[in-house]
C-alpha positions, 0 to 999 in steps of 0.5 A: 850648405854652399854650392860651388860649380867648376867650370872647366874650359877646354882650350883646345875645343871650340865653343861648338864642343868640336876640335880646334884643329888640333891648335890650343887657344891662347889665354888671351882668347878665353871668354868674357874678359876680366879685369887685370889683376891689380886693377883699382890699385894706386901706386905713388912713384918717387923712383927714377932711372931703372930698378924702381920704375922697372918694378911699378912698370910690371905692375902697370902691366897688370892693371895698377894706376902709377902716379908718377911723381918728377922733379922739373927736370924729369927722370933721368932716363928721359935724357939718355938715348936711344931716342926715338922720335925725340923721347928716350927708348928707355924711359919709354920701355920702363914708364909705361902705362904711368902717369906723370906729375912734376913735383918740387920736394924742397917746395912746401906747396909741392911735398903738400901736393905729393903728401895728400896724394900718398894718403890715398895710394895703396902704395909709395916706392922710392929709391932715393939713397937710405935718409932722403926720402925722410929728408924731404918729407915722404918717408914711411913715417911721415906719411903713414900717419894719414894712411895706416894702410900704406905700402911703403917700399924702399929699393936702395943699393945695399938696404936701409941699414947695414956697413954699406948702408951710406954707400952710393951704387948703381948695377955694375957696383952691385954686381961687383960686390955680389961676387956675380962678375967673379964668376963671369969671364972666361978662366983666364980673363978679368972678371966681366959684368953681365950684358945688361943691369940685372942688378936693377932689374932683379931688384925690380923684380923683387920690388914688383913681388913684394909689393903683390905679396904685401897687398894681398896680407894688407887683405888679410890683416888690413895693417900696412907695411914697410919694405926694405929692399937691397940690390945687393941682397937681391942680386945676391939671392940669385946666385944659388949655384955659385954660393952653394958651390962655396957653402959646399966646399969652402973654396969661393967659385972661379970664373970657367966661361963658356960652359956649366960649372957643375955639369958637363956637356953643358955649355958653348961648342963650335960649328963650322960657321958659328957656336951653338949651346948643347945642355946635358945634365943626366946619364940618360941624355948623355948616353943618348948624346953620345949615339947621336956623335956616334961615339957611344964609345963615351958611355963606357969611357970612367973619364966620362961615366959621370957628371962630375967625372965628365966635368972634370974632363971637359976640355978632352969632352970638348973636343971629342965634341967639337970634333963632330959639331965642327963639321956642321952648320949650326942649324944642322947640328941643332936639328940633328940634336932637338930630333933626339931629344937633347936640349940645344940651341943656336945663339941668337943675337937681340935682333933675332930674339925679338923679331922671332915667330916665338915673341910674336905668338907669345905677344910680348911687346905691345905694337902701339906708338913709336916703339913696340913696348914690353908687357910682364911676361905673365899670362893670366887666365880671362886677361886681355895682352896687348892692351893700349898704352901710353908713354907720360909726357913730362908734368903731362897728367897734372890736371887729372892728377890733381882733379882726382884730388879735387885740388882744382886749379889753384896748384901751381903748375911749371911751365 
Protein backbone atom coordinates (compact mmCIF):
# COMPACT_ATOMS: atom_id res chain seq x y z
CA UNK A 1 0.00 0.00 0.00
CA UNK A 2 1.58 3.35 -0.56
CA UNK A 3 0.80 6.42 1.60
CA UNK A 4 0.49 9.57 0.32
CA UNK A 5 0.33 12.81 2.89
CA UNK A 6 -1.13 16.33 1.49
CA UNK A 7 0.18 19.09 3.08
CA UNK A 8 -1.91 21.90 2.32
CA UNK A 9 -0.63 25.44 3.24
CA UNK A 10 -2.81 28.29 4.19
CA UNK A 11 -1.28 31.53 2.56
CA UNK A 12 -3.21 33.54 4.28
CA UNK A 13 -2.25 32.45 8.10
CA UNK A 14 0.77 32.59 9.94
CA UNK A 15 2.90 29.98 11.00
CA UNK A 16 1.19 30.34 14.40
CA UNK A 17 -2.35 29.22 12.70
CA UNK A 18 -3.61 32.89 13.27
CA UNK A 19 -4.66 35.48 10.33
CA UNK A 20 -2.10 37.29 8.78
CA UNK A 21 -4.19 40.32 8.58
CA UNK A 22 -6.53 39.63 6.27
CA UNK A 23 -3.03 40.02 3.97
CA UNK A 24 -1.88 36.73 1.46
CA UNK A 25 1.43 35.68 1.57
CA UNK A 26 3.36 35.80 -1.43
CA UNK A 27 4.81 32.38 -2.95
CA UNK A 28 8.09 33.81 -2.56
CA UNK A 29 7.52 33.41 1.23
CA UNK A 30 6.19 29.98 1.62
CA UNK A 31 8.60 27.56 3.64
CA UNK A 32 11.72 25.78 2.81
CA UNK A 33 12.73 26.87 -0.38
CA UNK A 34 13.37 24.65 -3.29
CA UNK A 35 15.52 24.51 -5.99
CA UNK A 36 14.30 26.36 -9.54
CA UNK A 37 12.85 24.53 -11.64
CA UNK A 38 15.15 23.68 -14.38
CA UNK A 39 17.82 23.33 -12.00
CA UNK A 40 20.89 20.77 -13.27
CA UNK A 41 20.03 21.62 -17.04
CA UNK A 42 22.71 22.86 -19.71
CA UNK A 43 21.80 24.85 -22.12
CA UNK A 44 24.29 25.29 -25.30
CA UNK A 45 23.68 28.91 -27.00
CA UNK A 46 24.92 29.84 -30.52
CA UNK A 47 22.06 32.39 -30.71
CA UNK A 48 22.36 36.29 -30.76
CA UNK A 49 20.30 39.39 -31.01
CA UNK A 50 16.68 38.70 -29.73
CA UNK A 51 14.37 35.81 -30.53
CA UNK A 52 16.97 32.96 -29.39
CA UNK A 53 18.60 34.73 -26.38
CA UNK A 54 14.99 35.99 -25.21
CA UNK A 55 14.16 32.29 -24.76
CA UNK A 56 17.47 30.57 -22.79
CA UNK A 57 16.97 34.10 -20.88
CA UNK A 58 13.50 32.85 -19.57
CA UNK A 59 15.01 29.71 -18.72
CA UNK A 60 17.94 31.13 -17.03
CA UNK A 61 15.40 32.44 -14.84
CA UNK A 62 14.51 29.26 -13.60
CA UNK A 63 17.43 27.57 -12.65
CA UNK A 64 18.89 26.42 -16.15
CA UNK A 65 22.92 26.92 -16.53
CA UNK A 66 23.56 28.81 -20.64
CA UNK A 67 26.51 28.60 -21.96
CA UNK A 68 26.77 31.21 -23.99
CA UNK A 69 28.63 30.37 -27.10
CA UNK A 70 30.26 34.05 -29.10
CA UNK A 71 32.16 34.89 -31.86
CA UNK A 72 35.06 37.46 -31.24
CA UNK A 73 33.48 40.06 -31.71
CA UNK A 74 30.22 39.27 -29.54
CA UNK A 75 26.44 39.16 -29.94
CA UNK A 76 25.27 41.89 -31.68
CA UNK A 77 23.40 43.36 -29.08
CA UNK A 78 26.40 44.19 -26.84
CA UNK A 79 27.07 46.92 -29.62
CA UNK A 80 23.48 48.71 -29.77
CA UNK A 81 22.52 51.28 -26.98
CA UNK A 82 21.24 52.37 -24.72
CA UNK A 83 24.15 51.83 -22.94
CA UNK A 84 24.68 51.86 -19.28
CA UNK A 85 27.67 52.13 -18.05
CA UNK A 86 29.59 51.22 -20.83
CA UNK A 87 27.46 47.75 -21.66
CA UNK A 88 24.19 47.52 -23.79
CA UNK A 89 20.93 47.55 -21.81
CA UNK A 90 19.68 45.04 -24.35
CA UNK A 91 22.29 42.56 -24.34
CA UNK A 92 21.99 43.17 -20.46
CA UNK A 93 18.14 42.47 -20.39
CA UNK A 94 18.36 39.33 -22.64
CA UNK A 95 21.74 37.46 -21.14
CA UNK A 96 21.16 37.26 -17.95
CA UNK A 97 22.07 34.71 -15.73
CA UNK A 98 24.35 33.23 -18.82
CA UNK A 99 27.81 32.29 -19.14
CA UNK A 100 29.87 33.49 -21.93
CA UNK A 101 32.80 31.78 -24.03
CA UNK A 102 34.29 33.30 -27.15
CA UNK A 103 34.44 30.57 -29.81
CA UNK A 104 35.73 30.90 -33.70
CA UNK A 105 33.45 28.27 -35.77
CA UNK A 106 35.58 28.45 -38.76
CA UNK A 107 38.65 27.48 -36.57
CA UNK A 108 38.90 23.49 -36.00
CA UNK A 109 40.62 24.17 -32.33
CA UNK A 110 37.27 26.18 -31.61
CA UNK A 111 34.12 24.04 -33.12
CA UNK A 112 36.24 20.98 -31.08
CA UNK A 113 35.69 23.03 -28.05
CA UNK A 114 31.97 23.93 -28.90
CA UNK A 115 31.36 20.21 -30.09
CA UNK A 116 32.56 18.46 -26.54
CA UNK A 117 30.58 20.86 -24.97
CA UNK A 118 27.32 19.90 -27.00
CA UNK A 119 27.93 16.37 -25.93
CA UNK A 120 27.31 16.90 -22.42
CA UNK A 121 24.46 19.85 -22.56
CA UNK A 122 20.92 18.57 -22.29
CA UNK A 123 20.35 21.46 -24.92
CA UNK A 124 21.86 23.17 -28.19
CA UNK A 125 19.64 26.59 -29.79
CA UNK A 126 20.76 28.31 -32.71
CA UNK A 127 19.16 30.82 -34.85
CA UNK A 128 21.58 31.05 -37.73
CA UNK A 129 19.55 31.31 -41.15
CA UNK A 130 18.31 27.45 -42.17
CA UNK A 131 21.94 25.52 -43.52
CA UNK A 132 24.46 27.27 -41.47
CA UNK A 133 24.34 25.59 -38.33
CA UNK A 134 25.35 22.41 -40.63
CA UNK A 135 27.81 24.44 -42.39
CA UNK A 136 29.79 25.10 -39.51
CA UNK A 137 29.70 21.90 -37.92
CA UNK A 138 27.03 22.12 -35.10
CA UNK A 139 24.03 21.15 -36.62
CA UNK A 140 21.56 18.54 -35.20
CA UNK A 141 23.06 15.68 -37.01
CA UNK A 142 26.69 16.48 -36.33
CA UNK A 143 26.17 16.67 -32.83
CA UNK A 144 23.72 14.05 -31.96
CA UNK A 145 25.92 11.33 -32.74
CA UNK A 146 27.69 11.55 -29.00
CA UNK A 147 24.64 12.70 -27.19
CA UNK A 148 21.44 10.65 -28.38
CA UNK A 149 19.89 12.77 -25.68
CA UNK A 150 20.14 16.08 -27.42
CA UNK A 151 17.75 18.90 -27.38
CA UNK A 152 18.17 20.44 -30.30
CA UNK A 153 16.10 23.81 -31.44
CA UNK A 154 16.26 25.77 -34.32
CA UNK A 155 14.59 29.62 -34.09
CA UNK A 156 14.72 30.95 -37.91
CA UNK A 157 12.65 33.38 -39.80
CA UNK A 158 10.16 31.24 -41.82
CA UNK A 159 11.48 27.28 -40.42
CA UNK A 160 13.52 24.94 -41.96
CA UNK A 161 11.98 24.29 -44.97
CA UNK A 162 9.42 25.59 -46.87
CA UNK A 163 9.21 28.55 -50.27
CA UNK A 164 10.42 31.08 -47.40
CA UNK A 165 12.81 28.76 -46.07
CA UNK A 166 16.18 30.83 -47.76
CA UNK A 167 14.61 34.16 -47.05
CA UNK A 168 16.42 36.57 -44.50
CA UNK A 169 14.08 38.49 -41.61
CA UNK A 170 14.22 40.09 -38.80
CA UNK A 171 10.62 41.25 -36.66
CA UNK A 172 9.26 44.04 -38.66
CA UNK A 173 9.41 41.25 -42.02
CA UNK A 174 7.80 38.83 -40.06
CA UNK A 175 5.18 41.06 -38.79
CA UNK A 176 4.82 42.33 -42.36
CA UNK A 177 4.23 38.70 -43.68
CA UNK A 178 1.91 37.32 -40.82
CA UNK A 179 -0.64 39.80 -41.85
CA UNK A 180 -0.14 41.48 -37.97
CA UNK A 181 0.59 45.03 -39.44
CA UNK A 182 -2.49 44.53 -41.89
CA UNK A 183 -4.78 44.72 -39.13
CA UNK A 184 -2.87 47.35 -36.91
CA UNK A 185 -3.11 51.37 -37.91
CA UNK A 186 -6.08 53.34 -37.64
CA UNK A 187 -8.87 52.55 -40.82
CA UNK A 188 -7.57 55.26 -42.68
CA UNK A 189 -4.00 55.06 -42.15
CA UNK A 190 -0.72 52.51 -43.83
CA UNK A 191 -0.41 49.57 -42.04
CA UNK A 192 2.00 49.98 -38.53
CA UNK A 193 4.09 47.57 -36.69
CA UNK A 194 3.53 46.92 -33.08
CA UNK A 195 5.74 49.00 -30.83
CA UNK A 196 8.18 46.38 -30.06
CA UNK A 197 9.59 42.76 -31.83
CA UNK A 198 6.81 40.36 -30.61
CA UNK A 199 7.93 38.51 -33.50
CA UNK A 200 11.07 37.76 -31.46
CA UNK A 201 9.75 37.73 -28.57
CA UNK A 202 6.77 35.34 -29.08
CA UNK A 203 9.47 33.18 -30.82
CA UNK A 204 11.32 33.06 -27.70
CA UNK A 205 8.33 32.32 -25.97
CA UNK A 206 7.67 29.43 -28.04
CA UNK A 207 11.53 28.28 -28.05
CA UNK A 208 11.40 28.66 -24.12
CA UNK A 209 7.82 26.38 -24.10
CA UNK A 210 9.16 23.84 -26.53
CA UNK A 211 12.26 23.03 -25.07
CA UNK A 212 10.44 22.77 -21.27
CA UNK A 213 8.00 20.39 -22.99
CA UNK A 214 10.59 18.27 -25.02
CA UNK A 215 12.92 17.79 -21.39
CA UNK A 216 9.93 16.76 -19.76
CA UNK A 217 9.11 13.54 -23.03
CA UNK A 218 13.09 13.22 -22.80
CA UNK A 219 12.06 12.11 -19.10
CA UNK A 220 9.85 9.71 -20.49
CA UNK A 221 11.14 8.33 -23.16
CA UNK A 222 14.91 9.08 -22.92
CA UNK A 223 15.40 9.83 -26.76
CA UNK A 224 15.90 13.47 -27.99
CA UNK A 225 14.70 15.69 -30.43
CA UNK A 226 15.00 18.32 -32.90
CA UNK A 227 12.87 21.43 -33.10
CA UNK A 228 12.09 23.69 -35.87
CA UNK A 229 10.59 26.89 -35.06
CA UNK A 230 9.39 29.68 -37.45
CA UNK A 231 8.73 33.44 -36.55
CA UNK A 232 6.48 33.57 -39.00
CA UNK A 233 4.62 30.49 -37.91
CA UNK A 234 4.60 31.37 -34.37
CA UNK A 235 3.57 35.18 -34.63
CA UNK A 236 1.10 33.81 -36.95
CA UNK A 237 -0.52 31.49 -34.32
CA UNK A 238 -1.20 34.27 -32.29
CA UNK A 239 -3.23 35.86 -34.25
CA UNK A 240 -6.69 34.04 -33.55
CA UNK A 241 -9.08 36.93 -33.58
CA UNK A 242 -7.93 38.31 -36.92
CA UNK A 243 -7.79 34.70 -38.89
CA UNK A 244 -10.97 33.27 -37.32
CA UNK A 245 -12.47 36.80 -38.25
CA UNK A 246 -11.27 35.54 -42.02
CA UNK A 247 -11.96 31.66 -41.64
CA UNK A 248 -15.47 32.84 -40.58
CA UNK A 249 -16.42 35.01 -43.59
CA UNK A 250 -13.59 34.65 -46.18
CA UNK A 251 -12.95 38.46 -46.25
CA UNK A 252 -9.33 38.97 -45.04
CA UNK A 253 -9.88 41.58 -41.65
CA UNK A 254 -9.17 45.29 -42.03
CA UNK A 255 -6.91 47.71 -39.87
CA UNK A 256 -10.12 49.53 -37.30
CA UNK A 257 -7.89 51.47 -34.64
CA UNK A 258 -8.17 52.04 -31.62
CA UNK A 259 -11.09 49.91 -30.79
CA UNK A 260 -12.19 45.80 -30.74
CA UNK A 261 -12.82 44.47 -34.14
CA UNK A 262 -15.47 42.33 -32.80
CA UNK A 263 -16.90 43.80 -29.81
CA UNK A 264 -18.42 47.31 -28.94
CA UNK A 265 -17.59 49.33 -26.35
CA UNK A 266 -14.35 47.76 -26.34
CA UNK A 267 -11.51 50.15 -27.27
CA UNK A 268 -9.97 53.98 -26.52
CA UNK A 269 -12.18 56.73 -25.57
CA UNK A 270 -11.53 60.55 -24.79
CA UNK A 271 -11.28 62.37 -21.43
CA UNK A 272 -10.94 65.73 -20.90
CA UNK A 273 -7.40 65.56 -20.24
CA UNK A 274 -6.43 62.41 -22.01
CA UNK A 275 -7.71 58.82 -23.35
CA UNK A 276 -8.77 56.06 -21.24
CA UNK A 277 -9.70 52.19 -22.52
CA UNK A 278 -13.06 50.82 -21.34
CA UNK A 279 -13.72 47.16 -22.24
CA UNK A 280 -17.42 45.67 -22.32
CA UNK A 281 -17.93 42.55 -23.84
CA UNK A 282 -21.50 41.05 -22.75
CA UNK A 283 -25.03 42.40 -21.98
CA UNK A 284 -24.82 42.44 -18.36
CA UNK A 285 -21.63 45.03 -18.44
CA UNK A 286 -23.39 46.94 -21.08
CA UNK A 287 -26.63 47.41 -19.27
CA UNK A 288 -24.70 48.04 -16.17
CA UNK A 289 -22.31 50.49 -18.58
CA UNK A 290 -25.12 52.37 -19.53
CA UNK A 291 -26.48 53.07 -15.80
CA UNK A 292 -23.36 54.19 -14.77
CA UNK A 293 -23.50 57.36 -18.08
CA UNK A 294 -27.06 57.45 -17.12
CA UNK A 295 -28.31 56.75 -20.65
CA UNK A 296 -29.80 53.44 -19.61
CA UNK A 297 -31.98 54.72 -22.68
CA UNK A 298 -29.03 52.64 -24.59
CA UNK A 299 -30.14 48.99 -23.31
CA UNK A 300 -33.45 49.46 -25.33
CA UNK A 301 -31.94 51.32 -28.17
CA UNK A 302 -31.78 47.84 -31.32
CA UNK A 303 -28.82 49.99 -32.50
CA UNK A 304 -27.09 48.93 -29.55
CA UNK A 305 -29.23 45.45 -28.19
CA UNK A 306 -26.24 43.56 -29.31
CA UNK A 307 -22.43 43.25 -29.48
CA UNK A 308 -22.77 42.85 -33.23
CA UNK A 309 -25.21 45.49 -33.34
CA UNK A 310 -23.27 48.08 -31.08
CA UNK A 311 -20.32 47.37 -33.05
CA UNK A 312 -21.89 48.13 -36.08
CA UNK A 313 -22.67 51.29 -34.83
CA UNK A 314 -19.78 52.21 -33.06
CA UNK A 315 -18.76 55.37 -34.14
CA UNK A 316 -22.77 56.78 -32.96
CA UNK A 317 -21.79 54.44 -29.23
CA UNK A 318 -18.97 56.72 -29.59
CA UNK A 319 -19.78 59.74 -29.06
CA UNK A 320 -22.66 58.98 -26.89
CA UNK A 321 -19.70 58.10 -24.99
CA UNK A 322 -17.26 60.58 -25.33
CA UNK A 323 -20.13 62.52 -24.61
CA UNK A 324 -19.76 61.59 -20.97
CA UNK A 325 -16.24 60.69 -20.44
CA UNK A 326 -15.31 64.10 -21.92
CA UNK A 327 -16.14 65.73 -19.26
CA UNK A 328 -13.70 64.27 -16.97
CA UNK A 329 -10.41 63.40 -16.05
CA UNK A 330 -9.42 60.50 -16.58
CA UNK A 331 -8.58 59.11 -13.28
CA UNK A 332 -12.29 60.13 -12.46
CA UNK A 333 -13.84 58.31 -15.18
CA UNK A 334 -11.76 54.98 -14.27
CA UNK A 335 -12.88 55.36 -10.73
CA UNK A 336 -16.37 55.97 -11.37
CA UNK A 337 -16.11 52.78 -13.93
CA UNK A 338 -13.71 50.03 -11.35
CA UNK A 339 -16.58 51.10 -8.65
CA UNK A 340 -19.14 49.40 -10.74
CA UNK A 341 -17.46 46.60 -11.94
CA UNK A 342 -16.62 47.56 -15.36
CA UNK A 343 -13.06 46.91 -16.80
CA UNK A 344 -11.34 50.35 -17.55
CA UNK A 345 -8.21 51.53 -17.66
CA UNK A 346 -5.96 54.82 -17.77
CA UNK A 347 -3.10 54.48 -20.40
CA UNK A 348 0.11 54.22 -19.04
CA UNK A 349 3.12 55.21 -20.52
CA UNK A 350 6.80 52.70 -20.21
CA UNK A 351 7.74 54.99 -17.41
CA UNK A 352 4.77 54.30 -15.35
CA UNK A 353 4.27 50.77 -15.85
CA UNK A 354 7.59 50.06 -14.51
CA UNK A 355 7.73 52.07 -11.84
CA UNK A 356 4.13 51.00 -10.62
CA UNK A 357 3.40 49.85 -6.90
CA UNK A 358 1.91 46.58 -9.15
CA UNK A 359 5.66 45.75 -10.76
CA UNK A 360 7.25 46.22 -7.19
CA UNK A 361 4.94 43.92 -5.42
CA UNK A 362 4.64 41.42 -7.97
CA UNK A 363 8.97 41.43 -8.06
CA UNK A 364 9.23 41.47 -11.67
CA UNK A 365 12.65 43.05 -12.00
CA UNK A 366 15.59 42.14 -10.29
CA UNK A 367 17.38 45.49 -8.46
CA UNK A 368 20.83 44.18 -8.58
CA UNK A 369 23.89 45.68 -10.82
CA UNK A 370 23.72 48.60 -13.09
CA UNK A 371 19.89 47.98 -14.49
CA UNK A 372 17.08 46.59 -12.68
CA UNK A 373 16.68 43.34 -15.00
CA UNK A 374 13.63 41.42 -15.83
CA UNK A 375 12.80 37.75 -14.30
CA UNK A 376 9.88 35.18 -16.40
CA UNK A 377 6.90 36.50 -14.87
CA UNK A 378 6.04 32.91 -13.35
CA UNK A 379 5.77 32.64 -9.96
CA UNK A 380 6.11 28.69 -8.59
CA UNK A 381 5.40 27.70 -5.45
CA UNK A 382 8.58 27.31 -2.69
CA UNK A 383 11.01 29.14 -5.50
CA UNK A 384 12.84 32.23 -4.42
CA UNK A 385 12.17 35.54 -6.99
CA UNK A 386 14.63 38.27 -7.08
CA UNK A 387 17.57 35.84 -7.15
CA UNK A 388 21.16 37.52 -7.76
CA UNK A 389 22.60 37.65 -11.46
CA UNK A 390 24.94 38.48 -13.24
CA UNK A 391 25.18 39.95 -16.88
CA UNK A 392 28.60 37.76 -18.72
CA UNK A 393 31.41 39.76 -19.83
CA UNK A 394 32.80 38.79 -23.21
CA UNK A 395 34.78 35.49 -23.34
CA UNK A 396 34.23 36.30 -19.39
CA UNK A 397 33.67 32.44 -18.45
CA UNK A 398 35.98 30.68 -20.46
CA UNK A 399 37.93 29.03 -17.74
CA UNK A 400 35.38 27.64 -15.52
CA UNK A 401 33.69 26.73 -18.88
CA UNK A 402 36.49 24.91 -19.99
CA UNK A 403 37.42 23.55 -16.42
CA UNK A 404 34.01 21.91 -16.53
CA UNK A 405 35.41 19.90 -19.20
CA UNK A 406 38.59 19.53 -17.57
CA UNK A 407 40.00 20.75 -21.04
CA UNK A 408 42.77 22.84 -18.91
CA UNK A 409 44.89 25.38 -19.95
CA UNK A 410 45.84 24.32 -23.29
CA UNK A 411 42.63 25.85 -25.13
CA UNK A 412 43.66 28.77 -26.76
CA UNK A 413 42.21 31.91 -25.25
CA UNK A 414 41.67 35.46 -27.37
CA UNK A 415 43.04 38.06 -26.11
Amino acid sequence: MKLMVIICFDPERSNTGRPDNGRTRALRDLPTPVPPPLSGVRILDFSRVLAGPFATALLADIGADIIKVEPPDGDDYRHIGPFIGGDSALFMATNRGKRSIVLDLKRAHDLAIARELASDADIVVENFRPGVADKLGIGYAELTPTNPRLIYLSISGFGQFGPMRDRPAYDMIVQAESGLMSVTGEADGPPMPVGEAMGDLISGLFGAWSLSSALYARERTGRGTRIDLAMFDALLSMLPTAVCRYRGTGVAPQRVGNRHPLSAPFGVYRTNNGYIVIAVLNERLFERFAGVIGRLDLVGDPRFASDPARCAHEAALRTIIEDWSFARPSDEVVAILAAAGIPAARIADIAEAVTSDQVAARQLFRGNGPMPLAEQPAHFSGVMRGRPTIVPTLDGDRDDILASLALGSGWRRYP
